[in-house]
C-alpha positions in Angstrom: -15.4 4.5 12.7 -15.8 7.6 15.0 -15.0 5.4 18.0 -12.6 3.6 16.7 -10.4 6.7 15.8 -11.1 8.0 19.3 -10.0 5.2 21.0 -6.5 5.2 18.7 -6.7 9.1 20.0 -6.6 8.4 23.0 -4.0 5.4 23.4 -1.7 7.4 21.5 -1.9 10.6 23.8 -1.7 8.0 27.1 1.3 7.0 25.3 2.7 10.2 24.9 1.7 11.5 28.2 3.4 8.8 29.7 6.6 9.3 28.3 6.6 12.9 28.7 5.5 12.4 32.4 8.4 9.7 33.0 11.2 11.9 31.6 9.9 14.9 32.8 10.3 13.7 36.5 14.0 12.7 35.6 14.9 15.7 34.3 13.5 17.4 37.3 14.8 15.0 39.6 18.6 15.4 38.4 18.1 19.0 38.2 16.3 19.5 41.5 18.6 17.1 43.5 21.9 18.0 44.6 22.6 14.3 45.4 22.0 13.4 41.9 24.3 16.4 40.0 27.1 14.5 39.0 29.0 13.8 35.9 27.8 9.9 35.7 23.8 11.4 35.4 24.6 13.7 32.3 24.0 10.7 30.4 20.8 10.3 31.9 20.3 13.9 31.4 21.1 13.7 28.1 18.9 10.2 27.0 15.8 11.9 29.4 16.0 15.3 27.1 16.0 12.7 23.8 13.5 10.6 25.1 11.4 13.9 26.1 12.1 15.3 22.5 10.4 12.0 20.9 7.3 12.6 23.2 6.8 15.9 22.6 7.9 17.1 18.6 7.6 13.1 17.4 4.3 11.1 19.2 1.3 14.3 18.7 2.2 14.2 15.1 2.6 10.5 14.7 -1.1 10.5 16.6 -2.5 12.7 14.4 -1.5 10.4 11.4 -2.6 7.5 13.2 -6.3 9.0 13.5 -6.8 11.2 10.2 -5.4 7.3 8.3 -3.9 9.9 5.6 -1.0 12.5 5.6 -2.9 16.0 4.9 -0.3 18.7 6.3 1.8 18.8 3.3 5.4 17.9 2.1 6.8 20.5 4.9 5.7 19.1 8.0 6.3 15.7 6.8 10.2 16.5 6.2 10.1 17.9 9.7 8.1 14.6 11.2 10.2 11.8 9.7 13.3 13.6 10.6 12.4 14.6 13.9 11.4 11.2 14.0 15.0 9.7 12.9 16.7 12.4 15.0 15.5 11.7 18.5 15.0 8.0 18.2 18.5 7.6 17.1 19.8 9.6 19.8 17.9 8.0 22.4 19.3 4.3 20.7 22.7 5.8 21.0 22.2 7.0 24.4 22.0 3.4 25.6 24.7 2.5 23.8 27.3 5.5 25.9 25.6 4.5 29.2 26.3 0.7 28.2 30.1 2.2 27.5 29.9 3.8 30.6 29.2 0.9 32.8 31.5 -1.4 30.5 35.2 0.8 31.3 33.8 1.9 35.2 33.9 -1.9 35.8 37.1 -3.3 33.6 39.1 -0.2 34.4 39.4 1.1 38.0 41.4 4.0 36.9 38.4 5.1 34.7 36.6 7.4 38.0 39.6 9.5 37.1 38.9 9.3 33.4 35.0 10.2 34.3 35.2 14.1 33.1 32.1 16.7 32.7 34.7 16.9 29.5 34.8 13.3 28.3 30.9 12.9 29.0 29.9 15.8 27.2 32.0 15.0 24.0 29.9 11.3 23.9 26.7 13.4 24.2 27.9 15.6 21.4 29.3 12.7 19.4 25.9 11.0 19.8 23.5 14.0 18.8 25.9 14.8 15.6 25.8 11.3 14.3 21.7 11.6 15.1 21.7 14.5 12.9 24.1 13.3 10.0 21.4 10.3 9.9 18.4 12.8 9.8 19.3 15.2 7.4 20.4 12.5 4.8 16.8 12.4 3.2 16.5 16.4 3.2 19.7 17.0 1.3 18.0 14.8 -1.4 18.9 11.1 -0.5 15.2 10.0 -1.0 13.5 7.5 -3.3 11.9 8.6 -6.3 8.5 7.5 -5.6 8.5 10.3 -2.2 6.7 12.9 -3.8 4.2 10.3 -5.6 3.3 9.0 -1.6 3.0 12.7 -0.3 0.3 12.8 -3.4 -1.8 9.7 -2.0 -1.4 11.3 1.2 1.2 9.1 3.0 4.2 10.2 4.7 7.2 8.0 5.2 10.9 8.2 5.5 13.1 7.8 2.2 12.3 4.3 1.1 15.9 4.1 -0.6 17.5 1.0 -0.2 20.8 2.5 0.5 19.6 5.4 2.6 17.9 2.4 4.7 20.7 0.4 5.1 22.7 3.3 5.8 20.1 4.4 8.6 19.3 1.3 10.1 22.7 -0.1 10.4 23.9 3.4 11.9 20.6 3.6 14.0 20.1 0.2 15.3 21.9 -1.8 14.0 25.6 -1.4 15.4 24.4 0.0 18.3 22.8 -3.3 19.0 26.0 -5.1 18.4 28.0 -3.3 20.7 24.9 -2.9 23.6 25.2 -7.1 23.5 28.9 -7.3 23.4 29.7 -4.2 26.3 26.7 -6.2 28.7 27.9 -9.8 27.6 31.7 -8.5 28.9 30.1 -6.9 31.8 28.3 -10.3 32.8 31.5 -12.2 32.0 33.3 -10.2 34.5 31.3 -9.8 37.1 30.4 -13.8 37.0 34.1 -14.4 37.1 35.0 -12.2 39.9 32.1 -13.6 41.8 33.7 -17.1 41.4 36.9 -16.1 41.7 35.9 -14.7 45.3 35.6 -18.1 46.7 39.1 -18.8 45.7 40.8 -15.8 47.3 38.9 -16.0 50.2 39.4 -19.3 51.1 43.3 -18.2 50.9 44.8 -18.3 54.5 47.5 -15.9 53.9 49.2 -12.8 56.0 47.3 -10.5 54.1 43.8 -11.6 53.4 43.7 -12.1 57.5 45.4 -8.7 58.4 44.1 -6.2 55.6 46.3 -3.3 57.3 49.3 -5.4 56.9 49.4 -5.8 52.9 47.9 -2.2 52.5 46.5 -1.7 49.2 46.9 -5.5 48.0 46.2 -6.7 51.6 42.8 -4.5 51.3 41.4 -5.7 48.0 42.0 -9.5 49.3 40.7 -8.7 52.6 37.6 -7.2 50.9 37.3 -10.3 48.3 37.3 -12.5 51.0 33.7 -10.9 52.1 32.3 -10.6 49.0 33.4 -6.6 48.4 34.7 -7.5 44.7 31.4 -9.8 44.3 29.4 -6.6 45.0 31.4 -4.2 43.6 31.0 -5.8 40.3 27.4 -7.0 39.9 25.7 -4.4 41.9 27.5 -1.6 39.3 25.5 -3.6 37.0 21.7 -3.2 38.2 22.1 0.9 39.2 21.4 3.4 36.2 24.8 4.9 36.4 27.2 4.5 38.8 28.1 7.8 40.3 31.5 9.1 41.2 30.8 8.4 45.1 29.8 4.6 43.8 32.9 4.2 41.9 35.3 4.7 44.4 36.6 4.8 47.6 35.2 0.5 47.8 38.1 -0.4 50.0 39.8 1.4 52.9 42.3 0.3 55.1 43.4 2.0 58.0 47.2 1.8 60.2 47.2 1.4 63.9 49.1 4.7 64.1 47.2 6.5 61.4 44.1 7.6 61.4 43.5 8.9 57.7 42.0 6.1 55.7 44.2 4.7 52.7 41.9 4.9 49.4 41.8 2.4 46.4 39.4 2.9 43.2 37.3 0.1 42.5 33.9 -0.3 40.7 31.2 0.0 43.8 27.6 0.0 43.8 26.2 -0.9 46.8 28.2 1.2 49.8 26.4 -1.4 52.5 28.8 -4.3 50.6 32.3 -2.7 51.4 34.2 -4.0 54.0 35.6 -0.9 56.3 38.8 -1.4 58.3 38.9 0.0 61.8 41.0 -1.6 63.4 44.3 -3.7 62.5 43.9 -6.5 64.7 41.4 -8.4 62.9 41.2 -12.0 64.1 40.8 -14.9 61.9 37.9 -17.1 63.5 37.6 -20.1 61.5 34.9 -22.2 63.9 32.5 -19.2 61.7 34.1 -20.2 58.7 32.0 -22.5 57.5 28.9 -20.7 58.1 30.3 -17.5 56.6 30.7 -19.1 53.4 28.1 -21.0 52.9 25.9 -17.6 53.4 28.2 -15.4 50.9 27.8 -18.6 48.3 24.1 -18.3 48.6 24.6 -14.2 48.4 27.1 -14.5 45.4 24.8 -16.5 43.7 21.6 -14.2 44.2 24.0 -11.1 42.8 25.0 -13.6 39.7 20.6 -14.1 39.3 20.2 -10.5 39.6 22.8 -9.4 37.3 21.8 -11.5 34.8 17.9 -10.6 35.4 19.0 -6.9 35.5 20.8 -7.1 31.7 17.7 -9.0 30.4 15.7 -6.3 31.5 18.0 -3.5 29.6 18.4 -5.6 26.4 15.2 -7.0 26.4 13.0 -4.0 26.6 15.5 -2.2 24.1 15.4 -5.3 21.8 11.5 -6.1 22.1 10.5 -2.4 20.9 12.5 -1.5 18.4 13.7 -4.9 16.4 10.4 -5.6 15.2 10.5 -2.1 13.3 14.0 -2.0 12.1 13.5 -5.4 10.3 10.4 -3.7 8.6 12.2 -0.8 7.5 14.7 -3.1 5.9 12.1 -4.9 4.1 10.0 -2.2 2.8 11.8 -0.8 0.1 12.6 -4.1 -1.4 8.7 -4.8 -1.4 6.5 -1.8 -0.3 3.6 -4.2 -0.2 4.9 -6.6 2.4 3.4 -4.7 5.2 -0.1 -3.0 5.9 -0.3 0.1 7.1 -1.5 -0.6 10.9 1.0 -3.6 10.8 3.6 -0.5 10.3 2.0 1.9 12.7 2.3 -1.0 15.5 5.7 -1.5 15.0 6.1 2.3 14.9 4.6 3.0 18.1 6.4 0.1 19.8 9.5 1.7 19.1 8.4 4.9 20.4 7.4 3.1 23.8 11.4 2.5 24.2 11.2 6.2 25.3 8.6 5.5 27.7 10.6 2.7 29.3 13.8 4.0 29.5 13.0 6.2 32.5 11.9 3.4 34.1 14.3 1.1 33.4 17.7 3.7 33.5 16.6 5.0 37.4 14.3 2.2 38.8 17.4 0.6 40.3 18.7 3.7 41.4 17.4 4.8 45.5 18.8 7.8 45.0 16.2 8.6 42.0 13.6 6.8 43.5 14.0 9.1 46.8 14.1 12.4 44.1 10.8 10.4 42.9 8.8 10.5 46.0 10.6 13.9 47.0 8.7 15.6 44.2 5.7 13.7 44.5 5.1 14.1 48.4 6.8 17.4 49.1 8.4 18.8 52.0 6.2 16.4 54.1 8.3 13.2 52.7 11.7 14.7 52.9 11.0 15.6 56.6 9.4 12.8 57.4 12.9 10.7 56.3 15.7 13.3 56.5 16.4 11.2 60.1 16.0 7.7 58.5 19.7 8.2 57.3 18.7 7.6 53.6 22.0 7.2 51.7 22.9 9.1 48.7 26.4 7.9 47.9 27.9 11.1 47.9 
């Protein structure tokens, strides 16, 4: 019994050291990094903070529980667990949902970079933390069941096992936010998987201005940029990056007059800088002996960024889908039949939830070389940021 309870000790602290560790580096990483202080990352911030909050005031507690098999710190601190417990896990569900908003209107809506505001950002992170709390402290204004005190008795702490309260915090919790995560990625594919096709169309269109970008200015860039698979990027790559940053989101096409040198600038959802098409020079010659060649290559490519955006939303559903469905279904069924479950069946699901906060850091920056730079900046020290400061390592800003 002894080592049994040890090793649930000591998975549960891995776990929580993990995800403390994770969002830790994140936090220090946006806070430590110029590069990385911009209004796209408060979103990060924000989930990194509510995934932090989970590891730190939610897991030791929830571990403690999980090795004593019985609930023996009184009423008080179980209030304080469960909705600590509701309050961070629902912000960190709502979190995805913003940065899934986020990434939804910077690729439909190219005036959006404008929209992008410290102002506008911070009002979805307050909206999200004040719907947390109106879920949280539901149960501690009196919406519980009537059996709560007679559980606290036998020594088991749970959330309000009302039906109504359930419904109420599941479907405001997960829910919804599910819905709309599948829908905003779903329209996100949709676009990006059109634009990709419709590439092949506009490039493959011998007109004045797809061959002479300078000549159709702003129209005459975005065909010119189409044509070599700028729009193809622009839209899938936005896709597979954490957030796109303000740097990222604009600026994708540039074309430049024979007599002028300052560069004529279009917004356009950009994430990968190497992708864009810049315009020198005005006499650009059509060549269409490399024609062929050309295409077939930015097929294959525009097929690759189709894989990849599609592998890249599996990855952000699926993780958020895999660890947290499984207990939200539970916590439907368990007021209608507090039987239907045993208790480690419910401290799995539990805990498989919590490891959502483990994965996000992963998951929200792993794309991102800008946080993966700030990763091995902290780690190495000043030896790593000397020994690449001359590799031209770009930072999109």
């Amino acid at each position: 019994m002894f080592s049994a309870g040890l090793i649930r000790s000591l998975r549960k602290g891995l776990t929580a050291g993990q995800c403390s560790t994770g969002n830790v580096f994140v936090i220090a990483a946006i806070l430590l990094e110029r590069n990385l202080q911009n209004v796209a990352n408060y979103l990060i911030l924000s989930l990194a903070v509510a995934d932090l909050l989970v590891a730190c005031l939610v897991m030791p507690l929830g571990a403690v529980y999980e090795v004593s098999q019985e609930w023996t710190l009184g009423p008080e601190l179980c209030d304080m667990w469960t909705s600590s417990d509701v309050l961070c896990c629902t912000a960190s569900i709502l979190h995805l949902v913003a940065i899934a908003l986020d990434r939804y209107w910077a690729v439909t809506n190219i005036d959006y970079i404008h929209q992008r505001t410290s102002k506008r950002i911070g009002m979805m992170i307050f909206i999200i933390w004040l719907v947390s709390f109106f879920v949280c402290i539901a149960p501690l204004l009196g919406w519980k069941d009537p059996q709560w005190n007679d559980r606290i008795r036998d020594k088991e702490c749970l959330i309000s096992q009302d039906l109504y309260y359930q419904i109420f915090a599941t479907a405001s919790s997960f829910y919804l936010p599910l819905l709309v995560i599948l829908i905003l990625y779903w329209r996100i594919f949709q676009t990006a998987r059109k634009r990709i096709r419709r590439r092949q169309v506009i490039g493959s269109s011998a007109n004045p201005s797809s061959q002479n970008p300078a000549a159709g200015g702003i129209a005459g860039g975005l065909a010119a940029a189409s044509g070599t698979g700028g729009i193809a990027a622009a839209v899938v790559t936005i896709i597979g990056r954490p957030l796109p940053t303000i740097s990222e989101t604009t600026t994708a096409f540039t074309t430049v007059s024979s007599n002028n040198s300052s560069p004529e600038k279009t917004s356009f959802a950009n994430g990968l800088e190497a992708d864009m098409p810049t315009t020198t020079d005005c006499s650009v010659t059509y060549q269409p002996q490399h024609y062929p060649v050309k295409r077939k290559s930015r097929d294959s490519a525009d097929s690759k960024r189709e894989r990849k955006a599609a592998k890249t939303l599996a990855i952000i559903t699926g993780a958020f889908v895999l660890c947290w469905l499984p207990f939200f279904i539970m916590a439907v069924l368990l007021p209608i039949n507090s039987k239907l479950f045993q208790k480690y069946v419910i401290s799995i699901f539990l805990w498989l939830g919590y490891c959502n906060s483990m994965l996000n850091p992963i998951i929200y920056t792993i794309f991102s070389p800008e946080f993966r730079h700030a990763f091995k900046k902290i780690l190495c020290g000043r030896n790593y940021a000397r020994r690449n400061k001359h590799f031209g390592i770009r930072h999109f800003q």
